[in-house]
Backbone as CSV, one residue per row, in Angstrom:
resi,resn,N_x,N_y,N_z,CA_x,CA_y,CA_z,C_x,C_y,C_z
1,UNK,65.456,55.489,79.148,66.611,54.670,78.777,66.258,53.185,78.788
2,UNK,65.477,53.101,79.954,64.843,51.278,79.922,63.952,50.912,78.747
3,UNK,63.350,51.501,78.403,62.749,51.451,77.373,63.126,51.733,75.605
4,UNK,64.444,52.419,75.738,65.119,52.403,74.470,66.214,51.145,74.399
5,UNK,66.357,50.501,76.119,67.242,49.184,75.799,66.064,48.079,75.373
6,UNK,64.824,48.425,75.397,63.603,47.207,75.410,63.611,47.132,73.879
7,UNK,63.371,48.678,73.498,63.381,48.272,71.768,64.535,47.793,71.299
8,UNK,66.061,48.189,71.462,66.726,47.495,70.464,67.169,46.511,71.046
9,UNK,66.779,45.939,72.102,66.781,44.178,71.990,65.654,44.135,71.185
10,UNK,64.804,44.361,70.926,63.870,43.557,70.632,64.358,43.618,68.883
11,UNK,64.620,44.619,68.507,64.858,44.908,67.159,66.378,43.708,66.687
12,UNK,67.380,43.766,67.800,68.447,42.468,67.250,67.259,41.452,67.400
13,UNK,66.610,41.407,68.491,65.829,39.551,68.128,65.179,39.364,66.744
14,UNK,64.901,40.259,66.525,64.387,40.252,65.203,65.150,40.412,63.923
15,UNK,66.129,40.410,64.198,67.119,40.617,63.190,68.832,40.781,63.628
16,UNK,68.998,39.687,63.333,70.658,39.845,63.896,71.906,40.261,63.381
17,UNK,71.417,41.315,61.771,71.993,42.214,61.806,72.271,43.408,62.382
18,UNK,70.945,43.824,63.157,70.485,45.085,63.371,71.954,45.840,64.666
19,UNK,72.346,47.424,64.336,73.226,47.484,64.614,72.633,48.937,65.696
20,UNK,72.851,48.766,66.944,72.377,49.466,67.870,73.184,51.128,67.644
21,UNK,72.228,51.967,67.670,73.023,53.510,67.761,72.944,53.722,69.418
22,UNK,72.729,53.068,70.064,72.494,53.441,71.075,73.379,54.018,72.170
23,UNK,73.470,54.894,73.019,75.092,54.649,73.952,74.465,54.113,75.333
24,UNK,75.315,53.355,75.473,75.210,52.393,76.561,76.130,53.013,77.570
25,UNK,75.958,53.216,78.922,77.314,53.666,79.538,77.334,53.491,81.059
26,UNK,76.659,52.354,81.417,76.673,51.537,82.741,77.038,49.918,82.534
27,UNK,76.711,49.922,81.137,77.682,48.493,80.995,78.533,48.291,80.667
28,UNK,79.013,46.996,79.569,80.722,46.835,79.701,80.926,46.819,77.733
29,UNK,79.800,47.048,77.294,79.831,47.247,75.732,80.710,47.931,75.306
30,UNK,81.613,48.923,75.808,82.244,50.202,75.307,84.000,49.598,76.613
31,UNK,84.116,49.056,77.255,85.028,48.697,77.615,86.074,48.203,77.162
32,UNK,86.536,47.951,76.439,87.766,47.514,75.966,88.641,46.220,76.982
33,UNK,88.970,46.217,78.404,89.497,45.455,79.104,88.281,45.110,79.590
34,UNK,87.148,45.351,79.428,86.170,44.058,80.229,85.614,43.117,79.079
35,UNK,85.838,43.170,77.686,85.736,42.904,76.896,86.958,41.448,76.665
36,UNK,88.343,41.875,76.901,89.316,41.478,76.918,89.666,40.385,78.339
37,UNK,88.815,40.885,79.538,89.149,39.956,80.672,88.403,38.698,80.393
38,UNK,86.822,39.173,79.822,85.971,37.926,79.208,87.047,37.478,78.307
39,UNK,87.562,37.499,77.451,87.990,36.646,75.995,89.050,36.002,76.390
40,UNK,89.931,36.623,77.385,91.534,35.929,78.295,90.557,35.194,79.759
41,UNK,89.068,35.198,79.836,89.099,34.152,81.378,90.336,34.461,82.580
42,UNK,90.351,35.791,82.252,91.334,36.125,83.213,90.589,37.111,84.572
43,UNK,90.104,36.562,85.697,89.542,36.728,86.302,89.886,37.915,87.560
44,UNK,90.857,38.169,87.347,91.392,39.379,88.031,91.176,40.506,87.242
45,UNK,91.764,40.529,86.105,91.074,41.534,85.484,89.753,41.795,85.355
46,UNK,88.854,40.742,85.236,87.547,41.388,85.064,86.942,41.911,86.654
47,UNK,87.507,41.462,87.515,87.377,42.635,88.870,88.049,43.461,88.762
48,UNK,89.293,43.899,87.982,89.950,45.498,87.936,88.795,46.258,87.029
49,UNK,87.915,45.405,86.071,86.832,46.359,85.085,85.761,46.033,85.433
50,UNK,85.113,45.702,86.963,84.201,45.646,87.350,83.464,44.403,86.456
51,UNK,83.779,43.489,86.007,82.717,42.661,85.069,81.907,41.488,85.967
52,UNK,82.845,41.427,87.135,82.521,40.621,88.193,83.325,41.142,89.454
53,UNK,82.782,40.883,90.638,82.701,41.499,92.202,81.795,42.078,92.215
54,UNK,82.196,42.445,93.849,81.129,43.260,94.120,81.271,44.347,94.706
55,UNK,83.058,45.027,94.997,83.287,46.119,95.471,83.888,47.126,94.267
56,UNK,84.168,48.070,93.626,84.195,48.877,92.673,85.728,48.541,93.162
57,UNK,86.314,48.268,91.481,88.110,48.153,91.242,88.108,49.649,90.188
58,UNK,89.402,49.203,89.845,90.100,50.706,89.211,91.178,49.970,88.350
59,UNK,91.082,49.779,87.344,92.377,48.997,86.416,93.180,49.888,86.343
60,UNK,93.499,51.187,86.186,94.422,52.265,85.869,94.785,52.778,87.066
61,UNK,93.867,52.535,88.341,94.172,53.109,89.251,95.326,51.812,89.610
62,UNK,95.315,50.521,89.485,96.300,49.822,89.587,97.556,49.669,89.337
63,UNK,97.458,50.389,87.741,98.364,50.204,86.981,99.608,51.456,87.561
64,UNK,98.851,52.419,87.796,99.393,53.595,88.073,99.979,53.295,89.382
65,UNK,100.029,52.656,90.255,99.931,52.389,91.597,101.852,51.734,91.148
66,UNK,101.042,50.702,90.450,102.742,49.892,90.209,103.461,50.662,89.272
67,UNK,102.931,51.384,88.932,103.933,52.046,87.741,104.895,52.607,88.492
68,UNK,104.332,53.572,89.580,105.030,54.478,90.889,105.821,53.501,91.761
69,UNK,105.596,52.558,91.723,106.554,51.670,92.883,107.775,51.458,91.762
70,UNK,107.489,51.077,90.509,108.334,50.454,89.946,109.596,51.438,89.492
71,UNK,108.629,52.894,89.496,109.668,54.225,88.777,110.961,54.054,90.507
72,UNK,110.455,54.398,92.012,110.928,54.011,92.866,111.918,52.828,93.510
73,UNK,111.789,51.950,92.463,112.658,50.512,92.587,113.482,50.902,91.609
74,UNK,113.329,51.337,90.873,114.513,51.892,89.379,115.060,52.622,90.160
75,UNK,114.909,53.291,90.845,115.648,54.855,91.530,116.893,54.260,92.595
76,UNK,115.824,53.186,93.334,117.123,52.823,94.548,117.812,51.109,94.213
77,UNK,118.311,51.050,92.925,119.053,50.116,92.213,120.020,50.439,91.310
78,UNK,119.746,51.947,91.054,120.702,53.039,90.363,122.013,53.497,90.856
79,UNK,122.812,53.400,90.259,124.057,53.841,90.829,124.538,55.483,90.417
80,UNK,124.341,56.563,91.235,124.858,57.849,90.879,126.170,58.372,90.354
81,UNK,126.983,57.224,90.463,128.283,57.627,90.113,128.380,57.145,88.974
82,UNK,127.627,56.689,88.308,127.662,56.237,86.386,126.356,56.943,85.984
83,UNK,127.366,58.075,85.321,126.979,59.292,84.509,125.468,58.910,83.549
84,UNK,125.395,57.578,83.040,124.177,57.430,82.276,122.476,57.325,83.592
85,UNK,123.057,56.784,84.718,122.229,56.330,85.586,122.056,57.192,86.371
86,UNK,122.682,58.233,86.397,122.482,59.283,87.245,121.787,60.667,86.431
87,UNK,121.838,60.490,85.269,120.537,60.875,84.689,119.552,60.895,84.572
88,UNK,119.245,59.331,84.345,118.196,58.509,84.767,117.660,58.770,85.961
89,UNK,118.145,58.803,86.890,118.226,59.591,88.432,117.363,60.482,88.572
90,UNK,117.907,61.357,87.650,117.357,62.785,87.436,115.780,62.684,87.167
91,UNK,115.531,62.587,85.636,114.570,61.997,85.529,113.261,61.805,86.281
92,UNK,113.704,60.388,87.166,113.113,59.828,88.281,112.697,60.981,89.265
93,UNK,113.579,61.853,89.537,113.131,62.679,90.470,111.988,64.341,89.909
94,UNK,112.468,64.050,88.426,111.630,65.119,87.996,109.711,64.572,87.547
95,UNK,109.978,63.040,88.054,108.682,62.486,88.045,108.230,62.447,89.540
96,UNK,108.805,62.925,90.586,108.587,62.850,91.726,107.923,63.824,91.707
97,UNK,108.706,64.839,91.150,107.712,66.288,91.345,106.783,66.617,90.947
98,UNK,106.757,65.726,89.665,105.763,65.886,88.863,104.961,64.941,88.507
99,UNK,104.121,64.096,89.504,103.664,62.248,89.366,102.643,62.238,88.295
100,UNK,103.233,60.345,88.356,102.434,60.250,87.061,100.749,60.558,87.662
101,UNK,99.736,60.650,86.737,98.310,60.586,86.941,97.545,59.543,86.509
102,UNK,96.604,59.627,86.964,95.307,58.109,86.444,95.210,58.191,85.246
103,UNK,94.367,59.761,84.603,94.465,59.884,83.690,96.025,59.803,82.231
104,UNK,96.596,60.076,82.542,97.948,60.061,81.909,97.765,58.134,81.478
105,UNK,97.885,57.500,82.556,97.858,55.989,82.904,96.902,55.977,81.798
106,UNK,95.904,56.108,81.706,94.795,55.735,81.004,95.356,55.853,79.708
107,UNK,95.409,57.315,79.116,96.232,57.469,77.802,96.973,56.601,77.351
108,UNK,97.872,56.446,78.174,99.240,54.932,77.811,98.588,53.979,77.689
109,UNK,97.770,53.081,78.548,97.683,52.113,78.614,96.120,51.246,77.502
110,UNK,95.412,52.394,77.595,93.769,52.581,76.952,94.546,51.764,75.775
111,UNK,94.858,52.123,74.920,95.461,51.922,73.764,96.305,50.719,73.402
112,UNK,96.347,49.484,74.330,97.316,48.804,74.087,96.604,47.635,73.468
113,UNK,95.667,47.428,73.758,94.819,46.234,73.325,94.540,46.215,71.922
114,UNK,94.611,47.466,71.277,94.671,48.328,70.124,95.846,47.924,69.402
115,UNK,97.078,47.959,69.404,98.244,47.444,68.578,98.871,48.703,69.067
116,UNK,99.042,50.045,70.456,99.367,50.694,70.247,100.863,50.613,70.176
117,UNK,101.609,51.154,69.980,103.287,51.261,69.361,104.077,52.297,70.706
118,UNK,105.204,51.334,70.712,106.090,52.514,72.087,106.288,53.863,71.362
119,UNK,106.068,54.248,70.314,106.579,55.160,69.774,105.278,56.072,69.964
120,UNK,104.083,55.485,69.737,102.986,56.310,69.739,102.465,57.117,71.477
121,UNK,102.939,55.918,72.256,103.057,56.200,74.170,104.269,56.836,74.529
122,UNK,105.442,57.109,74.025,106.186,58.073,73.678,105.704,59.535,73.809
123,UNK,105.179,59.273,72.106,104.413,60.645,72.349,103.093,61.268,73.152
124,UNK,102.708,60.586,73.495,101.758,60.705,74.595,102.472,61.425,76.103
125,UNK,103.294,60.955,75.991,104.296,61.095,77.236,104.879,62.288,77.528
126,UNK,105.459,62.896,75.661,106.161,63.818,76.225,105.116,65.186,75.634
127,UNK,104.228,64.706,75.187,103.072,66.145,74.888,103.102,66.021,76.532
128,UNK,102.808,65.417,77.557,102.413,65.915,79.201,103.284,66.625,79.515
129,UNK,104.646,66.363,79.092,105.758,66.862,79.694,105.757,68.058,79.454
130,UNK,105.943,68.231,77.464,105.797,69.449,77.274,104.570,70.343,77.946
131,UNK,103.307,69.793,78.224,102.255,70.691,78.561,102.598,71.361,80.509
132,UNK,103.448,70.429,80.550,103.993,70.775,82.015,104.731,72.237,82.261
133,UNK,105.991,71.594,81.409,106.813,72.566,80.849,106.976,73.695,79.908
134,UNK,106.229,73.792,79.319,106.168,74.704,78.482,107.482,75.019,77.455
135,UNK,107.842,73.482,76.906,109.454,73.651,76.971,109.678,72.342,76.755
136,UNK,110.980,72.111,75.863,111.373,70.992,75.342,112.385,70.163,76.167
137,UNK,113.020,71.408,77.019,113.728,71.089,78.554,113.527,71.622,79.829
138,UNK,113.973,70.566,81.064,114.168,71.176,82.058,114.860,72.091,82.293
139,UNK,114.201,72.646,83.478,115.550,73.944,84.102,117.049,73.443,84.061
140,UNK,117.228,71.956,84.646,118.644,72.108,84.764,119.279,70.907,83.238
141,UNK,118.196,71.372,82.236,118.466,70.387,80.777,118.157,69.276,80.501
142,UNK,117.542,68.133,81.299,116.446,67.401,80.809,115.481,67.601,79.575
143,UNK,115.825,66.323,78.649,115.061,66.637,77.451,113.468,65.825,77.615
144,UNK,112.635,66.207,76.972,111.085,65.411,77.543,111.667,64.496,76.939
145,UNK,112.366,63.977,76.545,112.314,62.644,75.820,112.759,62.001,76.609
146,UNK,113.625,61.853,77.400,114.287,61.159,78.094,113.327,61.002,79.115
147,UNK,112.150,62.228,79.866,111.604,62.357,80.687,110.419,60.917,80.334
148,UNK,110.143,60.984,78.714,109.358,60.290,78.497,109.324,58.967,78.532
149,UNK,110.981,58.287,78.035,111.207,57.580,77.918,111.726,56.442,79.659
150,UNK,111.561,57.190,80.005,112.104,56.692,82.351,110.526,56.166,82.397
151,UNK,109.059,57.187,82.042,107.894,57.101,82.428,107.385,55.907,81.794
152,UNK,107.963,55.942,80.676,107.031,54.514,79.762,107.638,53.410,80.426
153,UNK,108.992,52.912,80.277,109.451,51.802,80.851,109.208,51.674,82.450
154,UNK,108.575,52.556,83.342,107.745,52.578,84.557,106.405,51.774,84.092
155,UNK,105.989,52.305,83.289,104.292,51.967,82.800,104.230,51.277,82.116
156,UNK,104.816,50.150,81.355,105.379,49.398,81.381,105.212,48.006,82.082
157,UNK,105.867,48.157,83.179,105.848,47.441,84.401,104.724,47.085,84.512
158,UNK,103.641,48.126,84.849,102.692,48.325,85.312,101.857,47.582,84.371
159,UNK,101.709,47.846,83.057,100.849,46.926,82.451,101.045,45.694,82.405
160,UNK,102.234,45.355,82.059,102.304,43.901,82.327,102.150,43.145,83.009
161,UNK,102.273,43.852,84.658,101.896,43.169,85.952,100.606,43.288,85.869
162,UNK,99.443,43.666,85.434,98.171,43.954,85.636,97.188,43.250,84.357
163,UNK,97.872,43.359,83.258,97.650,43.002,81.859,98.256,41.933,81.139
164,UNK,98.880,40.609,82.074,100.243,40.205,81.405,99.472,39.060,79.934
165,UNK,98.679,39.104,79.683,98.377,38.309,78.059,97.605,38.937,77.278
166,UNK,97.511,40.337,77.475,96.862,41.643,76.160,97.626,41.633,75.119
167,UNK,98.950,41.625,74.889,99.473,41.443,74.038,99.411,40.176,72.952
168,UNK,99.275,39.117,73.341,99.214,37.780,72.622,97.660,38.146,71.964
169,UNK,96.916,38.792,73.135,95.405,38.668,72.804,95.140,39.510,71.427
170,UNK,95.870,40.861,71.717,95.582,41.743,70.439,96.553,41.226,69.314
171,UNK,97.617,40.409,69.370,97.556,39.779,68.048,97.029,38.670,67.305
172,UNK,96.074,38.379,67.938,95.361,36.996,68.071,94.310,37.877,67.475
173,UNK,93.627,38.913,68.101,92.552,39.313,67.369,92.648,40.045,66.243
174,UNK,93.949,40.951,66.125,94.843,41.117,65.138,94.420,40.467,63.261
175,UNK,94.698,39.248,63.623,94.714,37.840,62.863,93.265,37.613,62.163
176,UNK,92.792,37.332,63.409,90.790,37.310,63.134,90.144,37.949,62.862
177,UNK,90.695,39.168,62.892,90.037,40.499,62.319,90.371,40.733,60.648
178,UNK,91.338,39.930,60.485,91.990,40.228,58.869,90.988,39.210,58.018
179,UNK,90.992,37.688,58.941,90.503,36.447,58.227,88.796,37.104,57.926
180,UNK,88.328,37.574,58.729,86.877,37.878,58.708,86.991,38.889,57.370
181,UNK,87.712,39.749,57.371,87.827,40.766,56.625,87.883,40.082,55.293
182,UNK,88.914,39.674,55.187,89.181,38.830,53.702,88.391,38.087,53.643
183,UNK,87.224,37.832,53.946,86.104,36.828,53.375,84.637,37.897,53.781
184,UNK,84.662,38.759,53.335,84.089,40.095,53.424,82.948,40.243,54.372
185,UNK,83.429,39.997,55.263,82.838,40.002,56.869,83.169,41.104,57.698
186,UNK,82.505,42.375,58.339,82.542,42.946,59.193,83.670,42.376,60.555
187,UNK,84.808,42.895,60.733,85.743,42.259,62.278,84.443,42.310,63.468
188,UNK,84.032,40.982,64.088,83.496,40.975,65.512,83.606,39.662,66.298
189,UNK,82.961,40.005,66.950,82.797,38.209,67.933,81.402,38.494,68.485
190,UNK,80.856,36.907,68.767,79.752,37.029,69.819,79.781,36.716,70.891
191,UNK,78.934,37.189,72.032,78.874,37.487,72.807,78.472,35.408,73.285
192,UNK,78.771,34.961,75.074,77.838,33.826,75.653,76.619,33.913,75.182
193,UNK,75.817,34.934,74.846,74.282,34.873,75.157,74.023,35.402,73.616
194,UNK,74.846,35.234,73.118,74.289,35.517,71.291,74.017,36.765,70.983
195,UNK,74.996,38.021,71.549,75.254,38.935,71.191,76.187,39.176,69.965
196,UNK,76.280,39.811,68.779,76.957,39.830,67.877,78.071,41.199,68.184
197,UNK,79.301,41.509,68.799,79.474,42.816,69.141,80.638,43.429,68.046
198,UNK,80.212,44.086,67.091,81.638,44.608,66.256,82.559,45.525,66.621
199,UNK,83.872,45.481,66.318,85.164,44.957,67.025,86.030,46.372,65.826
């Protein structure tokens, strides 16, 4: 492996088109938020994606962390005696039984830097449900949608407290990705050290 990273550096020095097949998978080339903590100088994040520290973080394991406090703060601000909120209620408690996961977290959140759409984390949401359930409702009539829709606005929370300028960022790159395009340029950026990385 040290020696297949020796040749294709050597092959970009020699040419800075040259486009690596290589898979890389101890660095941050394939990261998406360590990619994104560099471009936002947002320095907490790049310790949730390991880009800097020195003790191993968990960005999803974060996210997921607040997502669960936040589904829990929705729960005891709810009033049971108004029929819409005591659904909601419900809900909440059928995520108790059934908690969110890292992975799940990941699904939702992987995708946001991306342009992903509430509609598309939606469905993400309630394929779990359904794969839970086997079933479009709960035992006592809970629809996954609703199930889905309590979990996202939890996760939610969670990204924003953890992620709060991904959004500005992916329409910013959004933008730069079109301008490059329309002047018939491959979408990328380079790297501090004169890496060319396409995007």
């Amino acid at each position: 492996r040290f020696v297949s990273l020796c040749r294709e550096a050597r092959n970009y020095a020699l040419d800075e088109d040259y486009e690596t097949r290589l898979v890389f998978q101890i660095d941050q080339t394939c990261s998406g938020y360590g990619h994104t903590a560099c471009l936002l100088r947002d320095a907490r994040l790049a310790e949730l994606t390991n880009v800097i520290g020195d003790q191993p973080e968990d960005l999803y394991g974060s996210i997921l962390e607040t997502s669960i406090t936040a589904m829990q703060t929705m729960y005891l601000e709810m009033d049971k005696n108004d029929e819409k909120q005591a659904k909601f209620m419900r809900c909440i408690e059928w995520w108790q039984q059934y908690p969110l996961e890292r992975s799940l977290i990941k699904l939702c959140a992987m995708p946001v830097i991306y342009g992903q759409s509430t509609q598309s984390r939606l469905d993400i949401l309630e394929t779990h449900c359904r794969d839970i359930l086997g079933n479009f409702l709960t035992e006592d009539g809970l629809r996954i949608v609703d199930l889905a829709i309590v979990a996202n606005r939890a996760i939610q929370i969670g990204i924003t407290e953890w992620m709060p300028g991904v959004m500005d960022l992916q329409k910013w790159l959004k933008k730069a990705a079109k301008r490059l395009i329309d002047h018939g340029k491959p979408p990328h950026w380079v790297t501090p050290n004169g890496r060319t990385v396409l995007s």
